[in-house]
C-alpha positions as CSV (number, residue, x, y, z in Angstrom):
1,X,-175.6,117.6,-41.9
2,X,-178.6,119.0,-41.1
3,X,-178.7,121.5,-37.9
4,X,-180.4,119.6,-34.8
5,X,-181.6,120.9,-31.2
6,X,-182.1,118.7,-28.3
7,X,-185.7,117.8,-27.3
8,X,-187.4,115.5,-24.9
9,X,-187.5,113.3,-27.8
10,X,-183.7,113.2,-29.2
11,X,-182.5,115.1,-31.4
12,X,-184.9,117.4,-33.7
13,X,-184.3,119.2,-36.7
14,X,-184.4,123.3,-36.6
15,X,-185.0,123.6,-39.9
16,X,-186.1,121.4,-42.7
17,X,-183.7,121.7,-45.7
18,X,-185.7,121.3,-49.0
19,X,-185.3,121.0,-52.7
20,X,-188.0,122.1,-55.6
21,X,-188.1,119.8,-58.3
22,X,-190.1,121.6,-61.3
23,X,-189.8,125.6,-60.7
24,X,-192.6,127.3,-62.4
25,X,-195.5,128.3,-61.0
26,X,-196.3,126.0,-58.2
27,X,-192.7,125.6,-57.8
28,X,-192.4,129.0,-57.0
29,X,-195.3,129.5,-55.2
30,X,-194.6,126.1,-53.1
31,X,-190.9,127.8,-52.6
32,X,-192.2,130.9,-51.4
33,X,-194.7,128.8,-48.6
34,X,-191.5,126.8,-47.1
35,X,-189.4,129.9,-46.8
36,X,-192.7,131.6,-45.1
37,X,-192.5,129.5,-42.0
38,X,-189.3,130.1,-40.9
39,X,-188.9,126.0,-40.4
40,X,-187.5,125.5,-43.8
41,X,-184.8,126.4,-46.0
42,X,-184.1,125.8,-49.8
43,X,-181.2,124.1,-50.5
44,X,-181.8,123.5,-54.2
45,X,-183.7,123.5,-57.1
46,X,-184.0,121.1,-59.8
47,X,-185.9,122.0,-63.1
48,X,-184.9,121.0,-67.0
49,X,-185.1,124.2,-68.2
50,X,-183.2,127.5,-67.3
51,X,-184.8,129.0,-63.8
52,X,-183.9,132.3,-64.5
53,X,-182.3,134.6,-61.9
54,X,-186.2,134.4,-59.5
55,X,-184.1,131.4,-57.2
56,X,-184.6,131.3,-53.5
57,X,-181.8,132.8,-51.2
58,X,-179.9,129.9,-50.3
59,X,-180.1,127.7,-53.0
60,X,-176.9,125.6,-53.1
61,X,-177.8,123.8,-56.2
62,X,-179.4,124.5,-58.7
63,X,-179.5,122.2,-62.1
64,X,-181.4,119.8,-63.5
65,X,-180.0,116.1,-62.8
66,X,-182.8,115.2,-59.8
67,X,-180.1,112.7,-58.8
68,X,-177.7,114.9,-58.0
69,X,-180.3,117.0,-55.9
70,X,-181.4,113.5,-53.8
71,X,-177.9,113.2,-53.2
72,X,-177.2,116.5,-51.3
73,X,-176.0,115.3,-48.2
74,X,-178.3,118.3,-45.9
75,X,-181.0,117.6,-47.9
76,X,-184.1,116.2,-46.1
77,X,-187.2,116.5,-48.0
78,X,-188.4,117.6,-51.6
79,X,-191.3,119.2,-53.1
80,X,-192.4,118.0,-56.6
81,X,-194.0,120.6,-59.1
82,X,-192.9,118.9,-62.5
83,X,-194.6,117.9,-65.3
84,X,-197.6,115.0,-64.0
85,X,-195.5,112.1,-66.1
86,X,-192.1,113.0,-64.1
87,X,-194.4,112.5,-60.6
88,X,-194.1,108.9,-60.2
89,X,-190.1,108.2,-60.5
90,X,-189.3,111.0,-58.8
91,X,-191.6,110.4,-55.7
92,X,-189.9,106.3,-55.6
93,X,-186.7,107.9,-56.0
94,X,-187.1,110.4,-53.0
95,X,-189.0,108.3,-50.7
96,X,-185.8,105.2,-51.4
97,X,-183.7,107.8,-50.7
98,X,-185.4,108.3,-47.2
99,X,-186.6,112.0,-48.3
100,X,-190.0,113.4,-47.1
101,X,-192.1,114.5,-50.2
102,X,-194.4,117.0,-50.9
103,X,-196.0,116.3,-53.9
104,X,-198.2,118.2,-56.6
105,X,-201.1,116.1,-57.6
106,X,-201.5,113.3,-58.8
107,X,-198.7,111.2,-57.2
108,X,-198.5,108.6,-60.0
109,X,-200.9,108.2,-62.9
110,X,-201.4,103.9,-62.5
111,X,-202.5,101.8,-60.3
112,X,-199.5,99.4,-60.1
113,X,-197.1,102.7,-59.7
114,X,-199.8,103.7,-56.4
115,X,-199.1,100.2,-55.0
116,X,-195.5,101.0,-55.0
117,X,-195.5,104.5,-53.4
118,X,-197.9,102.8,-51.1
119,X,-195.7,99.9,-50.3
120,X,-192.7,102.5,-49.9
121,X,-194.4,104.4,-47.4
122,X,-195.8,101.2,-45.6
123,X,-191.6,100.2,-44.9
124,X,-190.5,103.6,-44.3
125,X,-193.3,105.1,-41.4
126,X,-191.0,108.2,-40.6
127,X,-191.3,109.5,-43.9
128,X,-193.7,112.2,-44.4
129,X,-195.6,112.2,-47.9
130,X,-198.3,114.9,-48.3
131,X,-199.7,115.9,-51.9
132,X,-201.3,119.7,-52.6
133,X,-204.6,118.9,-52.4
134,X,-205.4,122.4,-50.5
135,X,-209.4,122.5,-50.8
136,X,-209.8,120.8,-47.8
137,X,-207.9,124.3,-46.1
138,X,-210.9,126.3,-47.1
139,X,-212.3,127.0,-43.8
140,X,-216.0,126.3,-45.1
141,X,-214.4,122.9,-45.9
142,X,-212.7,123.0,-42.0
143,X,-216.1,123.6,-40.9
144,X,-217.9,120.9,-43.0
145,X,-215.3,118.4,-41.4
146,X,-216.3,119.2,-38.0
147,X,-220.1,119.3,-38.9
148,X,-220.2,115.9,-40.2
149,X,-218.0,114.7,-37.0
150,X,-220.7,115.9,-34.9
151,X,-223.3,114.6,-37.0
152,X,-225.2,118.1,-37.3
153,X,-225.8,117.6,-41.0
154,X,-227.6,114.2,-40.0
155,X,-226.2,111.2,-42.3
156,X,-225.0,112.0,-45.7
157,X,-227.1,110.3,-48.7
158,X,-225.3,112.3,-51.1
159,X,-222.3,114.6,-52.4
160,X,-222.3,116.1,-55.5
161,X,-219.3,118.5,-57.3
162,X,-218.4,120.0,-60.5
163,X,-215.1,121.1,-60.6
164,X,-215.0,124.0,-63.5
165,X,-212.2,124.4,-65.0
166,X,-213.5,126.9,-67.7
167,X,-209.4,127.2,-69.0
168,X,-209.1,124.9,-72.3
169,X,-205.8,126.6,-73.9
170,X,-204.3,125.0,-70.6
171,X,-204.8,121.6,-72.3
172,X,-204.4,122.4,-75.8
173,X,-201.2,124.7,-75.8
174,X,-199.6,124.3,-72.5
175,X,-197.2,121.6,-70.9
176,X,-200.4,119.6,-70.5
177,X,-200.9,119.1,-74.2
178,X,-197.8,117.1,-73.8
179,X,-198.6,115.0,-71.3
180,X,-201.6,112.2,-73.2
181,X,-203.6,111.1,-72.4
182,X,-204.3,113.6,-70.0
183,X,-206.9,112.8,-66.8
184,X,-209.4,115.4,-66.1
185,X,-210.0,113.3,-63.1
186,X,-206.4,112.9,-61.9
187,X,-205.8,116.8,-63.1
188,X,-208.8,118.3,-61.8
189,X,-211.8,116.5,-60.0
190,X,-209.1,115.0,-58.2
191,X,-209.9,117.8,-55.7
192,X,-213.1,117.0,-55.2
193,X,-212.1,113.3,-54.9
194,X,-210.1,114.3,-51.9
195,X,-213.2,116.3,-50.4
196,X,-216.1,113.6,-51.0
197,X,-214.0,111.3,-49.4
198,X,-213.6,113.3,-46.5
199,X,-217.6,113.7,-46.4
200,X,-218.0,109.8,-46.5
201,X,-214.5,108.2,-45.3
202,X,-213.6,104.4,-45.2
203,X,-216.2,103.3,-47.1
204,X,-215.8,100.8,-50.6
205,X,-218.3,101.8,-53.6
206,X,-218.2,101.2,-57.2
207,X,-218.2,103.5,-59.5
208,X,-219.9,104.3,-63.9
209,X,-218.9,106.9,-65.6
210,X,-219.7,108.8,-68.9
211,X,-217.7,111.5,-71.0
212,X,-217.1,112.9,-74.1
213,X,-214.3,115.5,-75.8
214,X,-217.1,117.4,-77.7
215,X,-215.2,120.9,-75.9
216,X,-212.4,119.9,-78.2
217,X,-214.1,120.9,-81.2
218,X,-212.1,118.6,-83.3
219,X,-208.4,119.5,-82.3
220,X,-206.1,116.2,-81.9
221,X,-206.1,116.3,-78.1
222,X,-206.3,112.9,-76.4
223,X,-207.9,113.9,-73.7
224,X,-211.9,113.2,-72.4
225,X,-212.8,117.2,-71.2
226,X,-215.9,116.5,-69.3
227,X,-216.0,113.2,-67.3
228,X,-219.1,112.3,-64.9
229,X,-218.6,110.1,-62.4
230,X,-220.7,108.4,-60.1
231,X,-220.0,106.6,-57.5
232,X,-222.3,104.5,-55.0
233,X,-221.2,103.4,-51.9
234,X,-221.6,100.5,-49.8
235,X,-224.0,102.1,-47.1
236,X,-226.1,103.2,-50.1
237,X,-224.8,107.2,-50.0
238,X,-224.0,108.5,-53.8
239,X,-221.5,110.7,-54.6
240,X,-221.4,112.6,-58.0
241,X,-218.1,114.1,-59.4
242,X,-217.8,116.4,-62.7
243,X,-214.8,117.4,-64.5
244,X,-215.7,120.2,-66.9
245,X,-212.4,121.4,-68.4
246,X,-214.2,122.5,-71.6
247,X,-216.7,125.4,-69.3
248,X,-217.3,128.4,-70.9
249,X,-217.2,130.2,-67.6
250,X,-214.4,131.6,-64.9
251,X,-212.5,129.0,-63.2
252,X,-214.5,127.6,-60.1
253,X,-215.8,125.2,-57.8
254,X,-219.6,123.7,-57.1
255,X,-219.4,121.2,-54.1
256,X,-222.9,120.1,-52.3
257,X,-223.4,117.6,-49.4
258,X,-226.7,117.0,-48.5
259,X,-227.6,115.2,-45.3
260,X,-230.9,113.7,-43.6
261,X,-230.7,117.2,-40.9
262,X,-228.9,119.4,-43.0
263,X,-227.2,120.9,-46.4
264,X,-224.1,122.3,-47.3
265,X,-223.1,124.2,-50.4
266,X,-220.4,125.9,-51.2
267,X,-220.1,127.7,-55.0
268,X,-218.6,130.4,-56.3
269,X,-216.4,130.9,-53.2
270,X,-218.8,131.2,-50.5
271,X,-220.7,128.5,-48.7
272,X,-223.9,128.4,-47.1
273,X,-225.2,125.7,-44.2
274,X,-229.1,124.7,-44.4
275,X,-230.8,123.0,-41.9
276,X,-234.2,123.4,-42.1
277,X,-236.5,123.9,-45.9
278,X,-237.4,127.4,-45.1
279,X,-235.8,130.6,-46.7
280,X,-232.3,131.2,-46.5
281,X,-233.0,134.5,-44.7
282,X,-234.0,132.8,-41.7
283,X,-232.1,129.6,-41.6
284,X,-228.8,130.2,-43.5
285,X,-225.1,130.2,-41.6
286,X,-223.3,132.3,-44.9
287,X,-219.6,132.1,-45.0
288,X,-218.9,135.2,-47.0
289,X,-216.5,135.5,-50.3
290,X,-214.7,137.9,-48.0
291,X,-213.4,135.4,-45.9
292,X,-213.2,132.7,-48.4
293,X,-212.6,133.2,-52.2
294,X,-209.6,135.8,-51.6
295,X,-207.6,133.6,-50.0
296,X,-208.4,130.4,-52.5
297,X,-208.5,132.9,-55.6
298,X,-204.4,133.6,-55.0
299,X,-203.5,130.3,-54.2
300,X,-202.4,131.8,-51.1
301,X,-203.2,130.5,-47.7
302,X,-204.7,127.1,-48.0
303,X,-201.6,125.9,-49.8
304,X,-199.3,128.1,-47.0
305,X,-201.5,126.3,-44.5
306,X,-201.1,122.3,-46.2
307,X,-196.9,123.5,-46.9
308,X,-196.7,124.5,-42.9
309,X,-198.2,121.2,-41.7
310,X,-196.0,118.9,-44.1
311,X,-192.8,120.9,-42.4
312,X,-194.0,120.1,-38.9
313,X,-194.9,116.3,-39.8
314,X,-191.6,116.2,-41.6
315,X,-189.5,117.8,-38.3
316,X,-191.7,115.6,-35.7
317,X,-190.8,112.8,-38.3
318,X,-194.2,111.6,-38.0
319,X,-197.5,112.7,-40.3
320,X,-200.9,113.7,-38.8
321,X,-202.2,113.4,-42.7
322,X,-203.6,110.6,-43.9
323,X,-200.9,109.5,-47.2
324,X,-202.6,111.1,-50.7
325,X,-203.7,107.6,-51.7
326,X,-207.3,107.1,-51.3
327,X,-208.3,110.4,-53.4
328,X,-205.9,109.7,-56.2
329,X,-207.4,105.8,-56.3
330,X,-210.7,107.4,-56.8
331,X,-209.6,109.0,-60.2
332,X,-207.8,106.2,-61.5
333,X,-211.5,104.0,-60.7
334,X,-213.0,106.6,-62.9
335,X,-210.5,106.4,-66.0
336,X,-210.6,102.4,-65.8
């Protein structure tokens, strides 16, 4: 039973009690957020291969039958960091269950499987579902949120991203190479997704899109590694997405929005805010790589920041978060 204090509300949880399904690296890392705000507490951990003796203090279970984790009668929420084919079933299974999820991208990997989670969220409003989508943690992203609230970049005509993976043995001899056909939009530009649609929300478009696995350089992959997608929207803006996984280059990040009284781009982990055509000298707001690329470089504080917010929603039992639908739909428009 899971410990409860007395609020103006009812009866509120102290702590959230958790369970890590897939414990490698994001597992761990996600594992390590959780414990780090003092809100949650691992009760298990759930992975098909041996974890090794790196487990959480606490962990009353650990094996790898993900039923037998769901069934834990303290347990009130899980994090999924499996393989991307695993994502789906386990997310229905949790949220039938009446677990909150926090879920690695993407959620599912088809359309009719989104429907579902959607529909399983639609009956069951107390459950919180977040998925790791931390770019939008970046505080030049934070900022970029609040400028295009204001209106001080003017109306937005455009967004345009590359998302540069510049790490091909990640396809072709890790878990991933496993997984085909494997998205570089679902897998990577997803990210972007997630962003652009925060630049230009609630709006329908249509999207084209080109690609081509020339990055391959013949090996048996199935798998496009650099997509293009366009995508025009009903009020006429155009957003541009690339997934590059093929980039012979360090793995980074090129997003630009450009708006009728301003421009913001952010590359290389810094951003910088335009709003006039002179030099950059004179008109520039810099956000430096100081304050930016450290903390996204690690993996460190923008995903401590999105873990910290699911364990609130999930202890208020409500989410300030909009469900991880609308970015992951976006991908899926661009595979089709």
């Amino acid at each position: 039973m899971t410990n409860t204090a007395r609020g103006k509300g009812g009866d509120v949880p102290e702590r959230l009690r958790v369970g890590i399904v897939g414990y490698g690296e994001m597992g761990k890392l996600h594992a390590r957020n959780f414990q780090a705000t003092n809100l949650a507490e691992i009760v298990g951990i759930c992975d098909i291969a041996d974890t090794g003796p790196d487990l959480p203090l606490g962990a009353r279970f650990v094996g790898s039958d993900y039923q037998a984790l769901l069934e834990i009668p303290e347990l009130d929420a899980v994090c999924i960091s499996s393989y991307d084919s695993a994502h789906f079933s386990q997310v229905k299974l949790a949220l039938e269950a009446g677990k909150h999820v926090f879920c690695e991208k993407p959620i599912c990997r088809a359309r009719h499987e989104l429907e579902i989670l959607r529909w399983l969220v639609e009956q069951n409003p107390k459950l919180v579902f977040h998925c790791h989508l931390p770019m939008r943690e970046i505080p030049a992203f934070r900022w970029l949120a609040t400028a295009i609230r204001q209106y001080d970049l003017g109306r937005i005509y455009a967004v345009d991203g590359d998302y540069l993976w510049g790490r091909l043995s990640k396809l072709t001899e890790g878990w991933r190479a496993k997984e085909q056909p494997y998205s570089a939009m679902q897998g990577a530009a997803i990210h972007l997704a997630d962003l652009m649609l925060m630049c230009l929300p609630g709006r329908s478009y249509r999207v084209s899109v080109e690609a081509n696995d020339i990055s391959l350089c013949g090996r048996r992959i199935d798998a496009q590694t650099f997509v293009a997608a366009i995508y025009r929207f009903e009020d006429g803006a155009i957003g541009r997405l690339s997934a590059n996984m093929g980039a012979q280059l360090p793995h980074r990040h090129r997003f630009a929005v450009y708006g009728t009284l301003g421009t913001f781009l952010f590359e290389n982990g810094k951003a910088v805010h335009w709003s006039s055509r002179v030099d950059f000298g004179t008109s520039g707001e810099w956000y430096k790589k100081s304050d930016l690329g450290e903390w996204y470089d690690d993996l460190g504080l923008e995903s401590a920041f999105l873990v910290q917010r699911f364990v609130c929603d999930a202890l208020a039992g409500c989410s300030f978060s909009s469900p991880p639908f609308d970015a992951t739909l976006a991908c899926m428009a661009a595979d089709e």
